[in-house]
C-alpha positions as CSV (number, residue, x, y, z in Angstrom):
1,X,80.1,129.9,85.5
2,X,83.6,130.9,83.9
3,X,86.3,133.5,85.8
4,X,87.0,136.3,83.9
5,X,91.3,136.3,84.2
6,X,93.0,139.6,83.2
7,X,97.0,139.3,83.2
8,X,98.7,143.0,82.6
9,X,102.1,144.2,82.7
10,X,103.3,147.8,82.2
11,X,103.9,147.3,78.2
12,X,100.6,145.4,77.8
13,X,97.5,143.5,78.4
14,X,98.7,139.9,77.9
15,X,95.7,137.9,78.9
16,X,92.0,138.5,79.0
17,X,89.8,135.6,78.9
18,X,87.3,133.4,81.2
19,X,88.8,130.5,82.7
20,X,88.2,127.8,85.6
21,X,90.7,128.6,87.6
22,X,93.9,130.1,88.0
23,X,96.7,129.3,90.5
24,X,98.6,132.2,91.7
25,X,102.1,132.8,93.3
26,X,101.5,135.1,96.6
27,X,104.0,136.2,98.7
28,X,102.2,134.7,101.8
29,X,101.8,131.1,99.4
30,X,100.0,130.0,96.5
31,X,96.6,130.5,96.4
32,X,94.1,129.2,93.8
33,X,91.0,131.2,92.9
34,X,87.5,130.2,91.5
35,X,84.4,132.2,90.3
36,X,82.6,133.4,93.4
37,X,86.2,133.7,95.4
38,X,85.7,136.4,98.4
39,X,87.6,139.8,97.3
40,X,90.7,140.3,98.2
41,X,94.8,142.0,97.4
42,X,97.6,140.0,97.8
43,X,100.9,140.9,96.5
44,X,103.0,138.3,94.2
45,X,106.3,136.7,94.3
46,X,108.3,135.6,91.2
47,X,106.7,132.5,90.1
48,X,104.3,130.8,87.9
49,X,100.8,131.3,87.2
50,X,98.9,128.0,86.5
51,X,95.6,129.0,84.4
52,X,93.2,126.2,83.9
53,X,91.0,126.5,81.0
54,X,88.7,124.0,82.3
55,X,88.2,121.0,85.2
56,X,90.4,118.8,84.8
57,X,92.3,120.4,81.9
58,X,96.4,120.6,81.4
59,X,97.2,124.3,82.9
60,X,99.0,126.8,81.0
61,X,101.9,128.2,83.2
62,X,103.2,131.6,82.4
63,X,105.9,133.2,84.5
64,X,105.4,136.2,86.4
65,X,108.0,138.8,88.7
66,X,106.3,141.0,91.3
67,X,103.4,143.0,91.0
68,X,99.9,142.2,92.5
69,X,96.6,140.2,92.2
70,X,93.5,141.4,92.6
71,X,90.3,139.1,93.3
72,X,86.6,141.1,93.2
73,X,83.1,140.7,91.6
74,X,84.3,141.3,88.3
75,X,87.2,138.1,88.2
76,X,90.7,137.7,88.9
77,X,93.1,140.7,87.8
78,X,97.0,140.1,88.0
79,X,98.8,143.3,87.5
80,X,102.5,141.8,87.1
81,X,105.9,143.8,86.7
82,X,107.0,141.1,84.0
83,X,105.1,138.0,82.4
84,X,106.1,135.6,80.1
């Protein structure tokens, strides 16, 4: 079962699609998240998001300065102050 990945910034929704997993730059360290990944907030440090569209596929990296990811039944949401 696909996560459903939302990447926002303050102009625009820049991402909204189901994925296998995305990599995430948290303050506290990277984290990767998966369908079924317990709930959680974690705040983000500029870096680079690594979405996988699939096992095993090549990730697409999209930059990313501050802002916050949030991780509940509904998917991953990364609410980022700048992206791309």
């Amino acid at each position: 079962m696909p996560l459903h990945f939302e990447l926002v910034t303050p102009e625009k929704l820049v991402r909204s699609e189901d994925v296998h997993m995305v990599t995430v730059p948290g303050t506290e360290g990277d984290f990767g998240v998966l369908e079924g990944h317990a709930p959680f907030v974690s705040t983000l440090r500029d870096g680079v998001l690594l979405v996988f569209a699939a096992p095993g596929a090549e990730p697409v990296a999209i930059p990313v300065e501050g802002g916050f990811a949030e991780i509940n039944d509904r998917g991953l949401t990364v609410l980022a102050d700048r992206a791309g």
